[in-house]
C-alpha positions in Angstrom: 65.8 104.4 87.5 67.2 101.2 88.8 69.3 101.2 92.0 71.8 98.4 92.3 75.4 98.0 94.5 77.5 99.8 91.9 75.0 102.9 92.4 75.3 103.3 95.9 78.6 102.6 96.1 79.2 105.8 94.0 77.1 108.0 95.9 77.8 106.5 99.1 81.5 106.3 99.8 81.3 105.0 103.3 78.7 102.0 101.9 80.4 98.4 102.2 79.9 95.5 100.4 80.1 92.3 102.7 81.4 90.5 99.7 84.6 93.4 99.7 85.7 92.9 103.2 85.4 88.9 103.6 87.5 88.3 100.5 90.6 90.4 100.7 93.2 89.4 103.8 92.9 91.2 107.3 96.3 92.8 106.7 95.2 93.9 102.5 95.5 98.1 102.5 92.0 98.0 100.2 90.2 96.3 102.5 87.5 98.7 104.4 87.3 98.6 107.7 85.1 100.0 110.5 86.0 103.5 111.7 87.8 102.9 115.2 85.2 104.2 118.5 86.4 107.8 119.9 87.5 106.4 123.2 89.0 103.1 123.6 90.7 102.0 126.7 94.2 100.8 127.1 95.4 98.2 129.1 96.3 100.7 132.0 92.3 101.8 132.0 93.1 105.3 130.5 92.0 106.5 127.3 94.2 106.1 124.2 95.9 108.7 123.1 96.5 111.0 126.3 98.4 110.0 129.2 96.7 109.1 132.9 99.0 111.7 134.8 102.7 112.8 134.6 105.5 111.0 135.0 107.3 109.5 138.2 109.7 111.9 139.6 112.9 110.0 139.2 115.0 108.7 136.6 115.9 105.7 135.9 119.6 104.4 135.7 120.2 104.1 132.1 121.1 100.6 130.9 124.5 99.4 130.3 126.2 99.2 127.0 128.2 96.3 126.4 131.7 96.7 125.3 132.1 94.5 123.5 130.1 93.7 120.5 128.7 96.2 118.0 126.0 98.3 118.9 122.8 98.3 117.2 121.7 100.2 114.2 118.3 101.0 115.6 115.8 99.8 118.2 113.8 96.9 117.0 109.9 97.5 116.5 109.2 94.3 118.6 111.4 95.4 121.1 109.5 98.4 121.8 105.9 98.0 120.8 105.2 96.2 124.5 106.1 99.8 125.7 102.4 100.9 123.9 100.2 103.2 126.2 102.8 102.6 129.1 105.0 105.0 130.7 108.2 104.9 128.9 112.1 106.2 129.7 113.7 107.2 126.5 117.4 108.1 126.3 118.2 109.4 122.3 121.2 108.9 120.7 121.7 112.7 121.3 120.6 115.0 123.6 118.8 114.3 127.5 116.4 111.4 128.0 112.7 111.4 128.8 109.6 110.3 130.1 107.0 109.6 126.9 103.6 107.6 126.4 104.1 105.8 123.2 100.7 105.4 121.2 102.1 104.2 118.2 104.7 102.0 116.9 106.0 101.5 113.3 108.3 100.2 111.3 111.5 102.5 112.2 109.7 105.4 114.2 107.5 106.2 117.4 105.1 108.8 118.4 103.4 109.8 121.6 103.6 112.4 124.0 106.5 113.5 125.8 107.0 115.0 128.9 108.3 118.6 128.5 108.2 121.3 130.9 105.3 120.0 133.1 103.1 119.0 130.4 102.5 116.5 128.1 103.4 117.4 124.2 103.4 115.5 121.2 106.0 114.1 119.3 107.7 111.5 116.9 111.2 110.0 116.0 113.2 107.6 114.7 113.9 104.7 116.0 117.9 104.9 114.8 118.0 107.9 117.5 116.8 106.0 120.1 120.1 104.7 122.4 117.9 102.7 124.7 114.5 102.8 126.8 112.6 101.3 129.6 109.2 100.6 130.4 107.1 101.2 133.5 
């Protein structure tokens, strides 16, 4: 039996081709990619994913609104993403504000871990519910 690329590609589904991921664009969904290492380090020397410790224990004054002007739909993505595996205040449209650690940042949501009840938990939202936030 002869053995070629299309074989092992069939009964290898991790194989990669060099040809498949020089060719497409860095930013093309079909292109393969390397599975990320288990523990990366952020830029504050903890691990990604979980927090370094809890929170400070005050909170900040929340920023003012301007009155005058219309106020925006939704926080922008850019706006936020420097906030990535920092200490962040969040105020929602609704509700209290809170301490999180944001490890990801889409188009129009954010998801972390939030500081609930002396622990960290996980969680997600919009960005539309988000009133304003500050970084640490």
């Amino acid at each position: 039996m002869y053995i070629d690329d299309n074989f092992i590609r069939f009964y290898e589904p991790n194989y990669t081709y060099d040809q498949e991921t020089q060719d497409l664009p860095f930013a093309c969904p079909y292109r393969q990619m390397a599975p990320p290492t288990p523990l990366q380090h952020g830029p504050q020397g903890g691990p990604q994913g979980r927090p370094p410790s809890a929170p400070p224990n005050f909170i900040p004054p929340e920023p003012k609104v301007q009155q005058f002007g219309a106020t925006p739909l939704a926080i922008d993505q850019g706006a936020i993403r420097p906030c990535l595996f920092r200490l962040v205040y969040i105020w929602p449209r609704r509700g209290r504000g809170f301490w999180a650690w944001l490890t990801f940042v889409g188009p129009r949501s954010v998801s972390g871990f939030r500081w609930e009840r002396n622990t960290w938990r996980y969680f997600g939202m919009d960005l539309r519910n988000i009133s304003s936030f500050q970084c640490f």
